[in-house]
C-alpha positions, 0 to 999 in steps of 0.5 A: 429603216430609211436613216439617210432620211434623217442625216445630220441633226439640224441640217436639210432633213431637219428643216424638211420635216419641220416644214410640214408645219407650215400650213398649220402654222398659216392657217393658226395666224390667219385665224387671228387676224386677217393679214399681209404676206409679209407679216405672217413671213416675220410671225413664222419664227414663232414656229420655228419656221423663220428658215422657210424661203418667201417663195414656199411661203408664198406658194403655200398661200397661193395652194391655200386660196386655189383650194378654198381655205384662204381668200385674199384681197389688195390692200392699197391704204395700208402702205405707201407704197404698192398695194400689198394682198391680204389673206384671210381665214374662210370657213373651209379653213377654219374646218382645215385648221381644226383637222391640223389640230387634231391630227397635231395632238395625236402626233403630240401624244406620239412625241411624249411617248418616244421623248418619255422612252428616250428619257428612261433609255438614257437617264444613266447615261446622260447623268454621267454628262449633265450640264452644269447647275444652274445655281445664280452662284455658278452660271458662268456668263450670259445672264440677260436683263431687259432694259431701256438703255445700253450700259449697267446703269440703264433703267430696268424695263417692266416688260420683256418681250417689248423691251427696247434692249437686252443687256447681256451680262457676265456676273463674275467680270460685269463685262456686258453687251447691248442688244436691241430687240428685234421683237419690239415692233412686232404684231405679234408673238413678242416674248416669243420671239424675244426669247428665241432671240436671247437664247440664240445669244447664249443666254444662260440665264434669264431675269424678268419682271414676267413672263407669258406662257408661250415665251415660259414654255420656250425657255423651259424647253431650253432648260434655261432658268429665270429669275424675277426681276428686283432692281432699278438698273441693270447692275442692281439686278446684277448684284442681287443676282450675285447675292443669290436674292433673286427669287426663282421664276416657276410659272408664267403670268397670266394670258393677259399679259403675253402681248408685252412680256 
């Protein structure tokens, strides 16, 4: 057993081994679309990867073209300034992607089991020291609200991952802050990275109108609950959520609706 591997939960060896998902996570985005440098730097906080200095990042696509998965082009139209290179998904990496795939789910398998174990291991343990409920009537601070506005009295927004602001709310005290949201211009990903960005802030609870399947699984692996949105302005939905009417988010919208919630 090599422990010192492991060190402090969320320290270098953390960040080591998630890097291994790196060129997965290239290859997965260049499959979408062919694209600059720069923006596939802004999607790797989609895989938790947004720690990744631009060197390695850079370094991987250089080792991705020299071995053939990946091809690249300048791109001189796009921007005003100088020209910036493209990357784009060959056959080769298409046929590298699909091996990461496999090998991915049988890692997933793996990880299902040693979570299932670890559950049955300290499920007497752990009831003892649960977090509190999650009942609208009890969560003590930080319930955030999308909204086109900064104060209580800002219109609600139908989406959520490309809302303008999110509202972060305390519901006994109405003390509120405003946070712009960075995943507004983002090519995409939005409701993902939105909600990495709400659940950095602290939220402990979330109110939507909808939410996609990957920006639900984020949240559900926080084990943050969500409410459906109901109200013209923030402090309606507040006080709905005061009166305990909002109703429980349980499943996501379909995949046609991930681009902008």
């Amino acid at each position: 057993m090599h422990n010192h591997h492991w060190g402090q939960c969320g320290g270098r060896g953390c960040t080591r081994r998630m890097g291994q998902f790196l060129d997965p996570a290239l290859l997965l985005l260049l499959a979408q679309a062919p694209t600059h440098g720069y923006t596939l730097l802004g999607r790797l906080a989609e895989f938790g990867l947004d720690f990744m200095p631009p060197t390695v990042v850079y370094r991987a696509l250089r080792e991705m073209e020299d071995y053939g998965w990946v091809s690249s082009i300048w791109d001189g139209e796009a921007t005003h300034g100088p020209p910036r290179r493209v990357y784009a998904l060959t056959p080769a990496g298409q046929g590298v992607l699909r091996c990461c795939v496999a090998q991915l789910r049988q890692t997933q398998q793996v990880l299902e089991y040693v979570l299932a174990l670890y559950a049955e291991l300290t499920a007497t343990g752990e009831a003892a020291t649960a977090p509190p409920t999650t009942d609208p009537a009890e969560v003590s601070m930080r319930v955030v609200i999308p909204a086109d506005g900064t104060d209580l009295e800002a219109p609600t927004s139908p989406v959520f991952g490309r809302c303008q602001t999110f509202i972060f709310v305390d519901p006994a005290t109405l003390e509120f802050e405003a946070w712009p949201n960075p995943a507004l211009q983002s090519p995409g990903g939005a409701g993902v990275q939105a909600m990495q960005v709400v659940l950095q802030h602290g939220a402990r609870a979330v109110i939507a109108p909808q939410l996609g399947p990957n920006a639900f699984r984020v949240l559900q692996a926080a084990g943050v609950p969500a409410y459906t949105l109901a109200g013209a302005t923030v402090r309606e939905v507040i006080a709905a959520f005061n009166a305990g009417s909002l109703v429980r988010l349980e499943t996501p919208a379909d995949d046609g609706h991930t681009q902008t919630n």
